[in-house]
Backbone as JSON, one array per atom type, in Angstrom:
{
  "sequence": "XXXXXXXXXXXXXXXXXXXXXXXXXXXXXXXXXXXXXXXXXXXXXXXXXXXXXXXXXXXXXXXXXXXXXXXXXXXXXXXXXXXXXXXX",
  "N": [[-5.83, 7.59, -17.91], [-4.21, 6.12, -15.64], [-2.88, 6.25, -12.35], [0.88, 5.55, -11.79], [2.92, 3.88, -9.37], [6.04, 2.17, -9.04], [7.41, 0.17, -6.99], [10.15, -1.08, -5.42], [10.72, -2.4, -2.6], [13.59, -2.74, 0.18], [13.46, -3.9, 2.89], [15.17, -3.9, 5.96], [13.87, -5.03, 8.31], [11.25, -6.16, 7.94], [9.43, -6.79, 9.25], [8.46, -4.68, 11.01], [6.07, -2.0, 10.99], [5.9, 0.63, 8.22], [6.36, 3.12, 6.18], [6.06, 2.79, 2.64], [5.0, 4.13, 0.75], [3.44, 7.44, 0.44], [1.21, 9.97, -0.16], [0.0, 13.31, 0.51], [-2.15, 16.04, 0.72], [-0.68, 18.04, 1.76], [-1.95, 19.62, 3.89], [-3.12, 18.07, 5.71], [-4.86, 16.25, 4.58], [-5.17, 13.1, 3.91], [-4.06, 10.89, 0.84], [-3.65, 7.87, -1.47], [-2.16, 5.05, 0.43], [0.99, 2.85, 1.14], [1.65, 0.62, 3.3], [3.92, -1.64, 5.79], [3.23, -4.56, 7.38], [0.82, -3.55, 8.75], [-1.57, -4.89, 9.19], [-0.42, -7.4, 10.67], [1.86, -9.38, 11.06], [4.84, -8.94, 9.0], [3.15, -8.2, 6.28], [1.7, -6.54, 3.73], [-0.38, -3.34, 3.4], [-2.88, -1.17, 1.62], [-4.15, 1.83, 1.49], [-6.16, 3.56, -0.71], [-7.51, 6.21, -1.2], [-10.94, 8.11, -1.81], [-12.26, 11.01, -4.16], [-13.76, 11.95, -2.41], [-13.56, 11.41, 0.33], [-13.12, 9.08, 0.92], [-12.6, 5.6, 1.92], [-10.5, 3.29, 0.29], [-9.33, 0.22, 0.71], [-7.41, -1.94, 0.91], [-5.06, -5.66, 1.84], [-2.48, -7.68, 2.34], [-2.13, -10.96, 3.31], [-0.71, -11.91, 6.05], [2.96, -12.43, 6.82], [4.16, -12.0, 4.1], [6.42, -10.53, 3.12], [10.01, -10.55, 3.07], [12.97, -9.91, 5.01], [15.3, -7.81, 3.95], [15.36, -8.39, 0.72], [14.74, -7.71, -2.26], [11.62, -6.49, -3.14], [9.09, -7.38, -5.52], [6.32, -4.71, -5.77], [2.71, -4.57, -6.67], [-0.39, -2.69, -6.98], [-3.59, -2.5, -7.89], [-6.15, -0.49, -9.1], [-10.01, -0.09, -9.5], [-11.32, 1.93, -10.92], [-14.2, 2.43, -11.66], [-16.17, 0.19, -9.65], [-14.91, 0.62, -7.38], [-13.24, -0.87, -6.16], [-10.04, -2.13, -4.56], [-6.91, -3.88, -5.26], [-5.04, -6.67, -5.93], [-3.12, -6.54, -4.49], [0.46, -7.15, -3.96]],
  "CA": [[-4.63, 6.9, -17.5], [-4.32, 5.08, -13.79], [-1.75, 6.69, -11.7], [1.61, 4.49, -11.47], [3.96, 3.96, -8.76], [6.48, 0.86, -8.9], [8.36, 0.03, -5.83], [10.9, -2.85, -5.0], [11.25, -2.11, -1.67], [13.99, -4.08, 0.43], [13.46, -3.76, 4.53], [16.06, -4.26, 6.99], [13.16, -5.86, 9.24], [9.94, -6.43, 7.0], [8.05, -7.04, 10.44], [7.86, -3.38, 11.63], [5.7, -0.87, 10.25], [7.3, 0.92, 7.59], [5.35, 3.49, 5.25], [6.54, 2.62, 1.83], [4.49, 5.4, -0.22], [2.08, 7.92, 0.95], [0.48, 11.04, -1.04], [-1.2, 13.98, 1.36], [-2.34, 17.68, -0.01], [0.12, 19.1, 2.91], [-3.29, 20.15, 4.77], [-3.51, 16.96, 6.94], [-5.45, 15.54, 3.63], [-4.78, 11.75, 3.2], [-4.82, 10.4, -0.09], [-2.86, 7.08, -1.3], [-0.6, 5.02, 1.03], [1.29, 2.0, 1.68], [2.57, 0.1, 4.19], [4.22, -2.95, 6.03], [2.8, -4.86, 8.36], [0.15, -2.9, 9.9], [-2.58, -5.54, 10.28], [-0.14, -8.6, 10.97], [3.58, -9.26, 10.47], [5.17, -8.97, 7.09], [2.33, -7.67, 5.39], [1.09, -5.28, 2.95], [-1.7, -2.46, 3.16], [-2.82, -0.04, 0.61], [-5.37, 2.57, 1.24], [-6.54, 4.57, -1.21], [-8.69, 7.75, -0.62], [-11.11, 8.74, -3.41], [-11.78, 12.36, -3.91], [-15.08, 11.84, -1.48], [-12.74, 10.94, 1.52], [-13.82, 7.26, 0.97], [-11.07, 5.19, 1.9], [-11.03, 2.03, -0.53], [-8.63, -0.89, 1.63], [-6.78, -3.76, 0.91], [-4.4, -6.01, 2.46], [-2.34, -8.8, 2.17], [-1.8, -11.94, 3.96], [0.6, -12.25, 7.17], [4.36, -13.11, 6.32], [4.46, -11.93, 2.21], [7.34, -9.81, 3.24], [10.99, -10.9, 3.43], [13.86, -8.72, 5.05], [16.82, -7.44, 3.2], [15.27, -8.84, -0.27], [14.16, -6.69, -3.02], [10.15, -7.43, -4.08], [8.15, -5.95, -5.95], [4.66, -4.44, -5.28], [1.63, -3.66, -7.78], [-1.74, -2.43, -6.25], [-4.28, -1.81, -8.77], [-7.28, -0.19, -8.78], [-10.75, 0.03, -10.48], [-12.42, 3.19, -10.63], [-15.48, 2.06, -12.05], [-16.18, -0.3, -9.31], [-14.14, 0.95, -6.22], [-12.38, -1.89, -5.5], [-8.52, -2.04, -4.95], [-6.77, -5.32, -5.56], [-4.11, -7.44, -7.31], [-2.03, -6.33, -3.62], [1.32, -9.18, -4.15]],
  "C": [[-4.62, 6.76, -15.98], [-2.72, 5.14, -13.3], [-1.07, 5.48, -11.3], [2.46, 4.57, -10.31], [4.89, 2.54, -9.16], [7.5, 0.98, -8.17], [8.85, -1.33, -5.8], [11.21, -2.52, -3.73], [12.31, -3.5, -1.0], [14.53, -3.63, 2.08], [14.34, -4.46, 4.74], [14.86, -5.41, 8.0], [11.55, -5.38, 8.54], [8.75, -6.8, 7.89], [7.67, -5.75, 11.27], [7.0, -2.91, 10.68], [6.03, 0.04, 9.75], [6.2, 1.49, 6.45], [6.07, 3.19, 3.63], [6.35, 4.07, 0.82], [3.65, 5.91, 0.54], [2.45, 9.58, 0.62], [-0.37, 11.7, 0.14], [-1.01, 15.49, 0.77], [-1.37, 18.1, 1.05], [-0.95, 19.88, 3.7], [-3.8, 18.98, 5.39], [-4.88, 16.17, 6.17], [-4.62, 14.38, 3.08], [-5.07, 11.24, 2.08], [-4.48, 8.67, 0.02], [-1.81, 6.48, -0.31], [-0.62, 3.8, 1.23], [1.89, 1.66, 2.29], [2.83, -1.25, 4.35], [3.55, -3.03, 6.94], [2.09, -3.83, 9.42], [-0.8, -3.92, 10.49], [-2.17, -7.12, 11.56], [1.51, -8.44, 10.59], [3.98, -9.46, 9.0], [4.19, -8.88, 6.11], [2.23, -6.5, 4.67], [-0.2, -4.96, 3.29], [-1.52, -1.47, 2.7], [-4.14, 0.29, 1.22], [-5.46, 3.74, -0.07], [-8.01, 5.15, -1.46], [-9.35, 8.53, -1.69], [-11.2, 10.41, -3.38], [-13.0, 13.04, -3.11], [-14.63, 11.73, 0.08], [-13.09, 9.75, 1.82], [-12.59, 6.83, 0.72], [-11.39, 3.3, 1.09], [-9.39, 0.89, -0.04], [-8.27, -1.73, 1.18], [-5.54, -4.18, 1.3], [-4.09, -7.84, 1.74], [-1.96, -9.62, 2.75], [-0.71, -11.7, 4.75], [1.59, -13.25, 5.91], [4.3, -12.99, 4.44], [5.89, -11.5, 2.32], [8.55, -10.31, 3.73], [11.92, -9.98, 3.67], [14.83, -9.13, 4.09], [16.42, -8.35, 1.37], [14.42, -7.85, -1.47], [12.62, -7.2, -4.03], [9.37, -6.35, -4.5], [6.63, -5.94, -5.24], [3.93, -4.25, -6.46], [0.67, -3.85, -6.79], [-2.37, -1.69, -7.62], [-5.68, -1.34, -8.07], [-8.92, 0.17, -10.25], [-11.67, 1.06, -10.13], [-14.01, 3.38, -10.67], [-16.5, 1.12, -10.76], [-15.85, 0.3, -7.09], [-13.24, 0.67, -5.44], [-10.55, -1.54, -5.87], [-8.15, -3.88, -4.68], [-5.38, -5.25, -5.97], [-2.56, -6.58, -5.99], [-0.75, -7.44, -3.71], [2.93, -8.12, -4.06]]
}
């Protein structure tokens, strides 16, 4: 089974950086995390951290993100593969 989260987040200002989710052992061990706009404005990025400390990346397009509106997120992932995806 493929760990779930489901978030609607709904920012006051969808152009700062703004952690939405993020998973760490409490020993300064990163696993899972997402955010807004880190690479560009109103964006999404998901990292997730396998159990190798391999960080598997994806991002989504400048401006997805609208303030004060409630959207959803899914980020999947394929274990088999490595890839993360299906960021929206």
């Amino acid at each position: 089974m493929a760990p779930t989260n489901n978030s609607s987040p709904s920012p006051s200002d969808a152009s700062r950086l703004m952690d939405i989710l993020e998973w760490n052992n409490g020993n300064s061990g990163i696993g899972v995390h997402l955010s807004t706009s880190t690479a560009s404005s109103r964006d999404l990025y998901a990292n997730l951290v396998d159990t190798a400390g391999v960080s598997h990346q994806v991002s989504s397009g400048a401006g997805l993100l609208q303030d004060q509106v409630f959207q959803h997120i899914a980020l999947t992932y394929d274990k088999a593969s490595g890839q993360a995806g299906g960021l929206n």
